[in-house]
C-alpha positions as CSV (number, residue, x, y, z in Angstrom):
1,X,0.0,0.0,0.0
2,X,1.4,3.4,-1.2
3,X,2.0,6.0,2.1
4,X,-0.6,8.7,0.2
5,X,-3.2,6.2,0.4
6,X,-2.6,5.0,3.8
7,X,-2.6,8.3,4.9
8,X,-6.2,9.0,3.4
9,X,-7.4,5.5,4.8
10,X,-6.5,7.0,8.3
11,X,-8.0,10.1,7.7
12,X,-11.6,9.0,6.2
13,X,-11.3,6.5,9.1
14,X,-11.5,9.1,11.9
15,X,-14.6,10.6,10.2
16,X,-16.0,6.8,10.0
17,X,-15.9,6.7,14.0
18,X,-18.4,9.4,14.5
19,X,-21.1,7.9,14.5
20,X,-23.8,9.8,12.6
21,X,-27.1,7.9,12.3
22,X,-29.5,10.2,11.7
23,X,-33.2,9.6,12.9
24,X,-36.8,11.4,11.7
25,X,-37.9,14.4,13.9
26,X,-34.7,13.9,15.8
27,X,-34.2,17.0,18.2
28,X,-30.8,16.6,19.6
29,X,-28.1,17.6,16.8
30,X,-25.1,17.5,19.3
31,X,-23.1,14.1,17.6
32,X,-23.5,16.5,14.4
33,X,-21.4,19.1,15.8
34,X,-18.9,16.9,17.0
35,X,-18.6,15.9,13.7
36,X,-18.1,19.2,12.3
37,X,-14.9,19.8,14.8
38,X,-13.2,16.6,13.8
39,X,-13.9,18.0,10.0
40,X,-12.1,21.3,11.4
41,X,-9.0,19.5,13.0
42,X,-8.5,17.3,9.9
43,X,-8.7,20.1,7.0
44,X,-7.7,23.0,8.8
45,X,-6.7,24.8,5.7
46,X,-9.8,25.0,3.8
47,X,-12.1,25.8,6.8
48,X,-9.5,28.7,7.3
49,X,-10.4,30.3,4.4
50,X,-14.3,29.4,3.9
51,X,-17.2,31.2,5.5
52,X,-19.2,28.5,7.4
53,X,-22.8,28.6,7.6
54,X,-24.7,26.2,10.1
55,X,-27.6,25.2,9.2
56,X,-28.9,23.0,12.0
57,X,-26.2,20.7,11.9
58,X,-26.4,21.0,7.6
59,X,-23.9,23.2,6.6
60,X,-22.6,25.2,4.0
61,X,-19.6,26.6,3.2
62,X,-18.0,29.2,0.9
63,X,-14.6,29.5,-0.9
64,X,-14.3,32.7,-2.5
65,X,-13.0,32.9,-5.8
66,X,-11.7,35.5,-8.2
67,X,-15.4,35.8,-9.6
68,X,-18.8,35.4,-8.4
69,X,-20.5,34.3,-11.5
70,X,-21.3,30.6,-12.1
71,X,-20.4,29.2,-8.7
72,X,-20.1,25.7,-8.4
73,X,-21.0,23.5,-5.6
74,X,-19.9,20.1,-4.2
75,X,-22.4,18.1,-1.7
76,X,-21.8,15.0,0.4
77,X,-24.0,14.1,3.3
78,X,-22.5,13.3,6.6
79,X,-25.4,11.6,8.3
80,X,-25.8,7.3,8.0
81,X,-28.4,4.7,8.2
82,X,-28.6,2.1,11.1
83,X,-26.1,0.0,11.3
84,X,-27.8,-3.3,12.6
85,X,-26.4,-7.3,12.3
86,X,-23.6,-8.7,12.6
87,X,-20.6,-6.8,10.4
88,X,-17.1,-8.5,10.0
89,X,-15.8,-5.3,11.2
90,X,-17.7,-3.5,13.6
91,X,-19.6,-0.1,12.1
92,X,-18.2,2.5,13.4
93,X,-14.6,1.0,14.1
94,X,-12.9,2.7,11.2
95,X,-11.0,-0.6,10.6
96,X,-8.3,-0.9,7.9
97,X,-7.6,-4.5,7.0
98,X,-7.4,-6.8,3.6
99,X,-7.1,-3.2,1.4
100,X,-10.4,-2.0,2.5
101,X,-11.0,0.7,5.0
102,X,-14.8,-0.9,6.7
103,X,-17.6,1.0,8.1
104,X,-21.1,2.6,8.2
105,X,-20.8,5.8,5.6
106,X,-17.4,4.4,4.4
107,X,-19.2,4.9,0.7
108,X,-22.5,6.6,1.3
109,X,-21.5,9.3,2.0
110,X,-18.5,10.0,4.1
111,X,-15.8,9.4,1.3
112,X,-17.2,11.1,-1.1
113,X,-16.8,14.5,1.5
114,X,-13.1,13.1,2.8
115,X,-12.6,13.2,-0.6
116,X,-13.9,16.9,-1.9
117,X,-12.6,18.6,1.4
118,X,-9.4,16.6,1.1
119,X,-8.8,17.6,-2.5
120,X,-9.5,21.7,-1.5
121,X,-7.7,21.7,1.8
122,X,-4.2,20.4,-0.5
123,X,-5.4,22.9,-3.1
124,X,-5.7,25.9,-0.3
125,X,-2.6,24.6,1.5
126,X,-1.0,25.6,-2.0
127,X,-2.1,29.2,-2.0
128,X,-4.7,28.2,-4.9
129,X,-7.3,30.3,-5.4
130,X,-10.4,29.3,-7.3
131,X,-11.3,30.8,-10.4
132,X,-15.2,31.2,-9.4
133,X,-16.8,30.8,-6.1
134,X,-16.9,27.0,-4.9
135,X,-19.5,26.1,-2.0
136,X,-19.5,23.3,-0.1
137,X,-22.7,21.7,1.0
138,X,-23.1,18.4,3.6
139,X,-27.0,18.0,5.2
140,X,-27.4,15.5,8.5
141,X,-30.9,14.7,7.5
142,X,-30.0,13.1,4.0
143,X,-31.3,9.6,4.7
144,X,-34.4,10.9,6.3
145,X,-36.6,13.9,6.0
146,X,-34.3,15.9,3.9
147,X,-34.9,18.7,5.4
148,X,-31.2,20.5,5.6
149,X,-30.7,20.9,2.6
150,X,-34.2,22.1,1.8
151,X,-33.5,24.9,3.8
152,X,-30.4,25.6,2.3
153,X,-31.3,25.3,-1.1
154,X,-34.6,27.8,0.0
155,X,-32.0,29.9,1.5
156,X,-29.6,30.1,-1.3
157,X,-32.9,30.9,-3.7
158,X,-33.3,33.7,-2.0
159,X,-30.2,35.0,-1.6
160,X,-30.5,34.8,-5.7
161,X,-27.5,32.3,-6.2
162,X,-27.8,30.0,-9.0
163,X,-25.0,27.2,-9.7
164,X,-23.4,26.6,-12.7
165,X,-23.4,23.0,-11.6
166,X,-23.6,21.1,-8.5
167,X,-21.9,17.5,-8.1
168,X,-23.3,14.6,-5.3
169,X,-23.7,11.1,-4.6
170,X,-24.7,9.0,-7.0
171,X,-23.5,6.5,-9.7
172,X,-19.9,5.2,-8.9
173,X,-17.9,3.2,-11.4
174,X,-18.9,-0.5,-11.8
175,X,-18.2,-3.3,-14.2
176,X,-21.1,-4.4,-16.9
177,X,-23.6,-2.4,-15.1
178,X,-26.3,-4.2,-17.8
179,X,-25.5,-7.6,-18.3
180,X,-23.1,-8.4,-21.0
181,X,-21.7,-4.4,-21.4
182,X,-18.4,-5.7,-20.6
183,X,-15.8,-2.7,-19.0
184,X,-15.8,-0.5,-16.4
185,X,-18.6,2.7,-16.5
186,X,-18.3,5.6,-14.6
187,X,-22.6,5.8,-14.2
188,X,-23.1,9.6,-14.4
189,X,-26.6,10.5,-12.8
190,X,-28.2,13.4,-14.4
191,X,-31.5,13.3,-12.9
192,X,-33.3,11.1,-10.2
193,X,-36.7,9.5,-9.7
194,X,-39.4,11.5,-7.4
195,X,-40.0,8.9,-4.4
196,X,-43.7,8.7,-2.7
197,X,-45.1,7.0,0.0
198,X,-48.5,6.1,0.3
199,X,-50.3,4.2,2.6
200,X,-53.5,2.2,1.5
201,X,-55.7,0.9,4.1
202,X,-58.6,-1.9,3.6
203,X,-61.9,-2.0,6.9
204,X,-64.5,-4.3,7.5
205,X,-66.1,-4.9,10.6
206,X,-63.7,-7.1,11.8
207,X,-65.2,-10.3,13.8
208,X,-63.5,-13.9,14.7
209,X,-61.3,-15.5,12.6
210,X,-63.5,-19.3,13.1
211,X,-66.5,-17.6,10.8
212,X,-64.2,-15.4,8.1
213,X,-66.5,-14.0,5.2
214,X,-64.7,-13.5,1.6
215,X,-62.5,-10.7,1.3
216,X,-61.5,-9.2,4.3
217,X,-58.8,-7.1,4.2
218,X,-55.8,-8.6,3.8
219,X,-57.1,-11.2,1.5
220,X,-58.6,-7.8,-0.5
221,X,-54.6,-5.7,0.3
222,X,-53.2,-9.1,-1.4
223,X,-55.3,-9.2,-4.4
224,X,-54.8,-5.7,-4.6
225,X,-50.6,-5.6,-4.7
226,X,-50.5,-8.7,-7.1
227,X,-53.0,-6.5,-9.2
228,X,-50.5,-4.2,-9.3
229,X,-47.6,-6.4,-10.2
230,X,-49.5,-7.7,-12.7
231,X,-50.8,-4.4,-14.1
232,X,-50.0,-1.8,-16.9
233,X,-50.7,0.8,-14.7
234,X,-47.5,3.1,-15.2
235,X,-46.1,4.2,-18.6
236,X,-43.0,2.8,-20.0
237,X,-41.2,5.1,-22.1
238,X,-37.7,5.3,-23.2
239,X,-36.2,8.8,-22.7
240,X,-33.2,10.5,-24.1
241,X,-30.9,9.4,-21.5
242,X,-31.7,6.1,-21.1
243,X,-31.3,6.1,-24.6
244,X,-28.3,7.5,-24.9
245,X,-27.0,4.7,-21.9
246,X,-28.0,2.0,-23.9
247,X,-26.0,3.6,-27.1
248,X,-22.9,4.3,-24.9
249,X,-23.1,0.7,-23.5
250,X,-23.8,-1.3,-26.8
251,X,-20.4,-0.9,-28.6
252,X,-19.3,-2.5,-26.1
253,X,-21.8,-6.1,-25.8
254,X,-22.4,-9.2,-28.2
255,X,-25.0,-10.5,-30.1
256,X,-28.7,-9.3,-30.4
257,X,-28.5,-7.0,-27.6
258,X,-25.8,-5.0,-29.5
259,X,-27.9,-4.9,-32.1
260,X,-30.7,-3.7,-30.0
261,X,-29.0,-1.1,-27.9
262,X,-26.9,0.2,-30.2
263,X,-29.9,1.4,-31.8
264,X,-32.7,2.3,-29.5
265,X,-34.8,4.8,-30.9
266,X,-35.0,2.1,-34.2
267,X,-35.6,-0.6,-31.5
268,X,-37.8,1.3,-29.1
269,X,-41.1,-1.0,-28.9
270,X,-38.7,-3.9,-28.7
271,X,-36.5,-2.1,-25.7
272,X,-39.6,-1.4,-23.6
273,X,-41.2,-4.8,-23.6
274,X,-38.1,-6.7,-22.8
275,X,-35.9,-4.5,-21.0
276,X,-37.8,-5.2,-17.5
277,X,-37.0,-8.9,-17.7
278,X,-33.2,-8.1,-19.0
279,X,-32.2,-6.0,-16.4
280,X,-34.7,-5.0,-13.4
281,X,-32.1,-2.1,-12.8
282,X,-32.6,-0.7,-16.4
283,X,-36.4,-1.5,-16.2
284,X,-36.5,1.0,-13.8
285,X,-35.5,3.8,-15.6
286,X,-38.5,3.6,-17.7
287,X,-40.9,3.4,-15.6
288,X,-42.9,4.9,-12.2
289,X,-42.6,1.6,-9.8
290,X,-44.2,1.0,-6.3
291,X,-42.7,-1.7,-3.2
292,X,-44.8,-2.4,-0.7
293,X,-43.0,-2.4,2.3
294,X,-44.9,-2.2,5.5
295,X,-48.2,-3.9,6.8
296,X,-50.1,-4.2,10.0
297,X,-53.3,-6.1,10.6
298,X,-55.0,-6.6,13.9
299,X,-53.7,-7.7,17.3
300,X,-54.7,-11.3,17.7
301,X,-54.0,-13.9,15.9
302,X,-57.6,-15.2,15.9
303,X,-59.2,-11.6,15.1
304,X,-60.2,-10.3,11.6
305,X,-58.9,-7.0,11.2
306,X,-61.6,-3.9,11.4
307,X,-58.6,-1.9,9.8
308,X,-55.3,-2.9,7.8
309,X,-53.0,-1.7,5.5
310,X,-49.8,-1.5,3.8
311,X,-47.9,1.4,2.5
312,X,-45.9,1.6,-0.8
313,X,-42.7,3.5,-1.1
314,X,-43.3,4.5,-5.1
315,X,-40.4,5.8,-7.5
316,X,-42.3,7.5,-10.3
317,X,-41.1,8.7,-13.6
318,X,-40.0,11.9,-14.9
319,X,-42.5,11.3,-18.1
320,X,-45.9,10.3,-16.1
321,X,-45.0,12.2,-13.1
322,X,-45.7,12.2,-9.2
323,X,-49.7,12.5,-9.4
324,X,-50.6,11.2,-12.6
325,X,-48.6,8.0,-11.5
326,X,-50.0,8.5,-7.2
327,X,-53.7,8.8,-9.0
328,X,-53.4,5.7,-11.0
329,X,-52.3,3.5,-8.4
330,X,-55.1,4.8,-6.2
331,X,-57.9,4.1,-8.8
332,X,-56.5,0.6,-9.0
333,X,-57.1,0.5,-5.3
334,X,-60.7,1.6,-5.2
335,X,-61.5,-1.9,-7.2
336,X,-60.6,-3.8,-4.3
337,X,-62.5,-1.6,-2.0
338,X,-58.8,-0.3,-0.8
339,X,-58.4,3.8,0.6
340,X,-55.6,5.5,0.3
341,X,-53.6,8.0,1.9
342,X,-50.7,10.0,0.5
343,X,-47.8,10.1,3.8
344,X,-46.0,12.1,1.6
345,X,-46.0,12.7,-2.0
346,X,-42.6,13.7,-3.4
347,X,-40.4,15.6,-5.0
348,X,-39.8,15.8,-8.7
349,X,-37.0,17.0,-9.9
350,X,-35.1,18.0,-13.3
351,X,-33.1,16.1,-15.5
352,X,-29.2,18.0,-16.3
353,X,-28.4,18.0,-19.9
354,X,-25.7,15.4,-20.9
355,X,-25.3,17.2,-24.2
356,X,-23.6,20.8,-22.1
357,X,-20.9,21.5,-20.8
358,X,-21.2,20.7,-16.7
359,X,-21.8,16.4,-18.0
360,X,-19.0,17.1,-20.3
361,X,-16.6,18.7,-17.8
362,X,-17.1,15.8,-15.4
363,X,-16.6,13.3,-18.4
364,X,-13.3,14.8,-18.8
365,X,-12.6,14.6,-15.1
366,X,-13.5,10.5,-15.5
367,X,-10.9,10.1,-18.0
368,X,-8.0,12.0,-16.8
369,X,-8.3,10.0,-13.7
370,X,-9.9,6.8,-14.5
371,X,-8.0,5.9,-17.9
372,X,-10.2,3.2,-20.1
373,X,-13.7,3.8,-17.9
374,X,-16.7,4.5,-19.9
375,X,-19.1,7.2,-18.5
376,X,-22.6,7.0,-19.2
377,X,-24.9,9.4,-18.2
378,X,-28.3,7.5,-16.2
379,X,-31.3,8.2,-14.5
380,X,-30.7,7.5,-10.4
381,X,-33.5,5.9,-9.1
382,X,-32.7,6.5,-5.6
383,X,-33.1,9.9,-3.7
384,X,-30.6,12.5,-2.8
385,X,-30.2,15.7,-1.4
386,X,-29.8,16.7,-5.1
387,X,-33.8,17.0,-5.4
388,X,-34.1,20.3,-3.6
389,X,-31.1,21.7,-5.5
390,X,-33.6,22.2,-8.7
391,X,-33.8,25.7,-7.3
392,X,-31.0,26.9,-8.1
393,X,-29.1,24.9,-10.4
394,X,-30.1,23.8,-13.7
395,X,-27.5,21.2,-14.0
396,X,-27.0,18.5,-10.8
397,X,-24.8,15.8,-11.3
398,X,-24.7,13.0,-9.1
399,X,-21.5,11.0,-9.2
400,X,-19.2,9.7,-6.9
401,X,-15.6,8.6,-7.8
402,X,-15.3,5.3,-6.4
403,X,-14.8,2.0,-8.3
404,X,-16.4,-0.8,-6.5
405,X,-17.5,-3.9,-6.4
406,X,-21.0,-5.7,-6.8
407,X,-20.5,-6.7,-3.3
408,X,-19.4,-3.5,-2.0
409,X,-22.7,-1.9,-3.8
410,X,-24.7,-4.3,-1.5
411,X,-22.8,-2.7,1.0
412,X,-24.9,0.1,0.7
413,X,-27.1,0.6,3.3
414,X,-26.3,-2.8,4.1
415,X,-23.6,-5.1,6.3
416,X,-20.1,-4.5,5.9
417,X,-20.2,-1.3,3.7
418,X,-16.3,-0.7,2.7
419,X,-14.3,0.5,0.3
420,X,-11.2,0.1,-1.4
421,X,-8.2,2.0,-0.2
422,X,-6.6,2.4,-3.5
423,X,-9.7,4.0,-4.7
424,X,-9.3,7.1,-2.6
425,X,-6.6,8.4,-4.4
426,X,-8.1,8.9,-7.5
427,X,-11.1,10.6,-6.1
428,X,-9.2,13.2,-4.3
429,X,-7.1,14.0,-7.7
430,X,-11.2,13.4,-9.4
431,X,-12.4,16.3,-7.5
432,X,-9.4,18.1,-7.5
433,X,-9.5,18.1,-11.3
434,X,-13.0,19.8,-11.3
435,X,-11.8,22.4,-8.4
């Protein structure tokens, strides 16, 4: 192991210690802060010349440039997920063993901010001065309400800033990320699913389970979700980037699927039937989807419900949208005699042009650093902070400079999240390109 990269495996790894879950409606924000000041002691440099703004235990930060016009911003989140069952490393321990620094935020998201605030406290330790105003931007709420950077981004709205381009988690650089592309693909997100929850709740009057009539209501909420797996409720269509994807990717596959791929708009009918079945990741991209993933019945187990439901976290489409896809799912439920209610109906947000310049600069950044990788630009459908960021930037990118594994992508909100030691090099010198 070469001493620069053992010398950012010890540094991520003190961030990895604080432990940062982060929790809905939670009150106290103190392990926040403590985080912060071990983020001041380890890049002294470039906190000493950014103004810090504290939003709450979000923050912002701002590096003043030589000009003001067309800031940029980079964003990482510094709050986790749980970190339940039993890791071969424990969570928080920061560990560095078989190449691989291991812990809870190792990849989402506490590298990708070691690696941005590495990269500008060796650029301000220099003397460099940025050519236009870079921010800095890391929310504790990312994996749950959201709500730091919402007020940031409202803050920054009216403050009439407006970003050039902003760069966040997102697509990392995997191997054949659709079966048979064969090479390494630096996944570029340029826009992300909107993600609902709604809850949909079946009655009846309930009674003892030795005299059931038909269709109570979890026999009616289980006819209901295979209706909907079974359904052509929610559009498919193929848009220009997944388009695009598929034509970046073909080149690069055998057989029929070349064919196919390589030209989509030509091959569109064909793409939209089978794509689901070829690749459920791909599938995705064209259309709204909905997982059910809670339920709740009644309280004995010889007791008919009066009331059940289930609730269905929903990822819908930039073509049919948030209600149009919300209001079809609900008039499916009304044939099973199912209500629903809308927890919380999403935010959809914009899809960055591949074709200007902030996709292209960020190309240019993959190939200087990550010789013989492939980017491809991809529609995330997981949620980010990068949602709210609609409002003042026209063009968010959401990539992370990591090559990883399959397994290490399972990581993810998962056991034994880690990453590769020799891949935080490059992501320092990734970022430090784009500074």
């Amino acid at each position: 192991m070469d001493t620069r990269s053992q010398q950012y495996a010890e540094t991520l790894a003190k961030l990895i210690r604080v432990e940062t879950i982060s929790e809905y409606n939670q009150k106290d924000k103190s392990k926040f802060y403590v985080f912060h000041d071990v983020l001041r002691e380890t890049f002294p440099d470039i906190f000493a010349v950014c103004e810090f703004y504290d939003y709450d235990g979000s923050f912002l930060m701002k590096w003043k440039g030589t000009s003001s016009d067309e800031p940029v911003l980079f964003m990482n989140h510094h709050d986790v997920v749980e970190a339940t069952g039993k890791w071969e490393h424990e969570p928080f321990s920061g560990d560095i063993a078989d190449g691989k620094l291991w812990g809870r935020g190792t990849l989402d998201t506490k590298g990708g901010l070691f690696g941005m605030l590495q990269a500008a406290n060796e650029l301000a330790k220099e003397g460099f001065v940025p050519r236009r105003d870079i921010y800095f931007e890391s929310a504790c709420t990312e994996e749950v309400e959201g709500s730091g950077c919402d007020s940031i981004t409202q803050d920054l709205k009216n403050k009439g800033i407006h970003f050039f381009m902003t760069i966040d988690e997102g697509g990392m650089i995997i191997d054949e990320p659709v079966a048979g592309a064969k090479g390494s693909y630096a996944m570029i997100g340029v826009g992300e699913k909107g993600c609902a929850d709604i809850k949909f709740i079946a009655k009846s009057r309930g009674g003892h389970a030795s005299t059931p009539p038909k269709n109570t209501p979890l026999v009616r909420l289980g006819k209901f979700m295979q209706a909907v797996e079974n359904s052509k409720i929610f559009d498919v269509e193929l848009n220009d980037v997944v388009a695009e994807m598929f034509t970046r990717l073909a080149p690069h596959m055998d057989g029929a699927l070349k064919v196919f791929l390589g030209h989509p708009k030509f091959f569109k009918p064909l793409i939209k039937a089978v794509m689901p079945s070829v690749s459920p990741t791909a599938g995705a991209m064209l259309k709204t989807t909905i997982a059910f993933t809670m339920a709740c019945g009644s309280d004995g187990l010889n007791v008919i419900p009066q009331e059940a439901y289930v609730t269905g976290n929903m990822r819908f489409s930039h073509h049919q949208g948030g209600k149009a896809s919300i209001d079809a799912v609900i008039e499916l439920a009304k044939k099973f005699d199912i209500e629903a209610e809308i927890i919380d109906p999403g935010l959809q947000s914009n899809i960055a042009d591949f074709r200007k310049e902030p996709f292209k600069l960020v190309e240019k950044a993959v190939s200087a650093v990550f010789p013989g990788v492939i980017s491809s630009p991809y529609i995330m459908t997981g949620a980010s902070d990068s949602r709210y960021m609609d409002r003042v930037c026209d063009n968010c990118i959401r990539f992370a400079p990591f090559k990883i594994s399959d397994e290490q992508l399972g990581g993810i909100h998962g056991l034994n999240e880690n990453v590769d030691i020799s891949a935080l090099a490059p992501a320092v010198d990734f970022y430090k390109y784009l500074m």
